[in-house]
VMD Tcl script that draws the C-alpha trace (Angstrom):
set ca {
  {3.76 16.65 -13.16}
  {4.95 17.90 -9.83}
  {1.45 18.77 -9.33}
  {-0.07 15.27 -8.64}
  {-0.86 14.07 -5.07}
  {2.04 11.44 -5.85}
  {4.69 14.06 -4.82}
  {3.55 14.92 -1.26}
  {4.89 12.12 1.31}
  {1.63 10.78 2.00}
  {0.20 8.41 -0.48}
  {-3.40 6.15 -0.17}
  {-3.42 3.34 -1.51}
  {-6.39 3.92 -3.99}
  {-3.91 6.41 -5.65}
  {-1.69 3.70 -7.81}
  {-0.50 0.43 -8.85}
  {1.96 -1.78 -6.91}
  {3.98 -4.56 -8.34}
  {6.07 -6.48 -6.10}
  {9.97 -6.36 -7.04}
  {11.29 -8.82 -4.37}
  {11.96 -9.39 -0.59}
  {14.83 -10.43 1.29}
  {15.23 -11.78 4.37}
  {18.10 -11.77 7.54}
  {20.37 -9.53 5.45}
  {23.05 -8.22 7.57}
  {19.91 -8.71 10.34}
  {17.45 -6.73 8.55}
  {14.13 -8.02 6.71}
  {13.46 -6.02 3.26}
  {10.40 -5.40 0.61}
  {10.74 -3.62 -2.39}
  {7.62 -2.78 -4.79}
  {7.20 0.07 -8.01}
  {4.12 1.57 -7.06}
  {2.70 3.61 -10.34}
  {0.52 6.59 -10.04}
  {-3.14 6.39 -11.37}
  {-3.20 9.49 -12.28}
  {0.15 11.04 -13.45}
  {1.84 7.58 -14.31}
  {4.85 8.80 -12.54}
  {6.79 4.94 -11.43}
  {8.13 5.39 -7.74}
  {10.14 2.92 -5.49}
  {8.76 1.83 -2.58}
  {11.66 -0.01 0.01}
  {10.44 -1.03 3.82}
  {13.04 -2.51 6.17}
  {13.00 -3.96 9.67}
  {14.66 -5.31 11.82}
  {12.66 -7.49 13.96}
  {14.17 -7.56 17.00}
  {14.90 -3.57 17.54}
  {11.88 -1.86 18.35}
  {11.15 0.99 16.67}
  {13.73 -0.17 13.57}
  {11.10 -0.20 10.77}
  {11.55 2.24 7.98}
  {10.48 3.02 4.85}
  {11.45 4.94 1.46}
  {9.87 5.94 -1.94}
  {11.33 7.65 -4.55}
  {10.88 8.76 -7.98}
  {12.44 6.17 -10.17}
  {14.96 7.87 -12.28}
  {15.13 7.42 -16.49}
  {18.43 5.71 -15.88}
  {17.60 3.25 -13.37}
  {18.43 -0.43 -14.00}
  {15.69 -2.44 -15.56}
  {14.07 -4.33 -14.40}
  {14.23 -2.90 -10.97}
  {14.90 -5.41 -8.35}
  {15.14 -5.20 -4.22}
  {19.04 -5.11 -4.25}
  {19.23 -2.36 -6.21}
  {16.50 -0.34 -4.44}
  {19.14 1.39 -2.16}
  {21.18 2.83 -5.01}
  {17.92 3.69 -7.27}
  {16.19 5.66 -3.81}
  {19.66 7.22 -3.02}
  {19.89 8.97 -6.85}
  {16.33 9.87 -6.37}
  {15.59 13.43 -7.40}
  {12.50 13.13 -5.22}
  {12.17 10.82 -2.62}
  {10.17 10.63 1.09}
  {10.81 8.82 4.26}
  {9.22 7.60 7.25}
  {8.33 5.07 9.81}
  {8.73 4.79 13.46}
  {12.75 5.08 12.56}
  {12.17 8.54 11.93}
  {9.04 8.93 13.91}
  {7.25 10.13 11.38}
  {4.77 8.94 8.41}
  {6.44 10.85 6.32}
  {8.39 13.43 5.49}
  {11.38 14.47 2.03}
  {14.03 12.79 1.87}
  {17.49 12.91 0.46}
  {21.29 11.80 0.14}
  {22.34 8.67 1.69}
  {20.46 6.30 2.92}
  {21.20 4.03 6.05}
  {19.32 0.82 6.28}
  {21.41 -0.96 8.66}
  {22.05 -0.36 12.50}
}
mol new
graphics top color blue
foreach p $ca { graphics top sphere $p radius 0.5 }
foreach p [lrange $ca 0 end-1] q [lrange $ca 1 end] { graphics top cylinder $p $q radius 0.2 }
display resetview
């Protein structure tokens, strides 16, 4: 499974499915979006979590992970932190990071 194009940081959009799980707005200053993207050709389900804050430049974010077995179903936006956190494969990027993309792992810091 490892093989599939899924498991590299960058991802086109042609490649799966997205369903939106939720988004949440002014938390702790921060605007959120959370969506299960599935893979067309692998089926693999990853998390997909953008933040921003609007008024920092450069502040915007984003994560996707592998969702694990033993995540809570259904997967919704406030538990997208602790579901990308126990990710055993997850990416990162954004002008945060300065990057569009790049692995990821451990903790992850979405507020200033």
């Amino acid at each position: 499974m490892a093989e599939c194009s899924c498991f590299s940081p960058q991802l086109d959009s042609g490649d799966y499915d997205s369903r939106d799980v939720g988004e949440t707005y002014e938390t702790n200053g921060r605007s959120c979006e959370a969506s299960v993207l599935t893979c067309r050709q692998c089926g693999s389900k990853w998390l997909y979590y953008r933040v921003d804050y609007w008024a920092y430049k450069h502040s915007a974010r984003w994560y996707r992970g592998l969702i694990p077995e033993t995540a809570e179903h259904p997967v919704v936006v406030e538990s997208a932190v602790k579901i990308l956190e126990t990710s055993e494969c997850r990416f990162e990027g954004g002008p945060h990071f300065d990057s569009t993309g790049r692995n990821g792992t451990g903790r992850i810091d979405v507020d200033l």
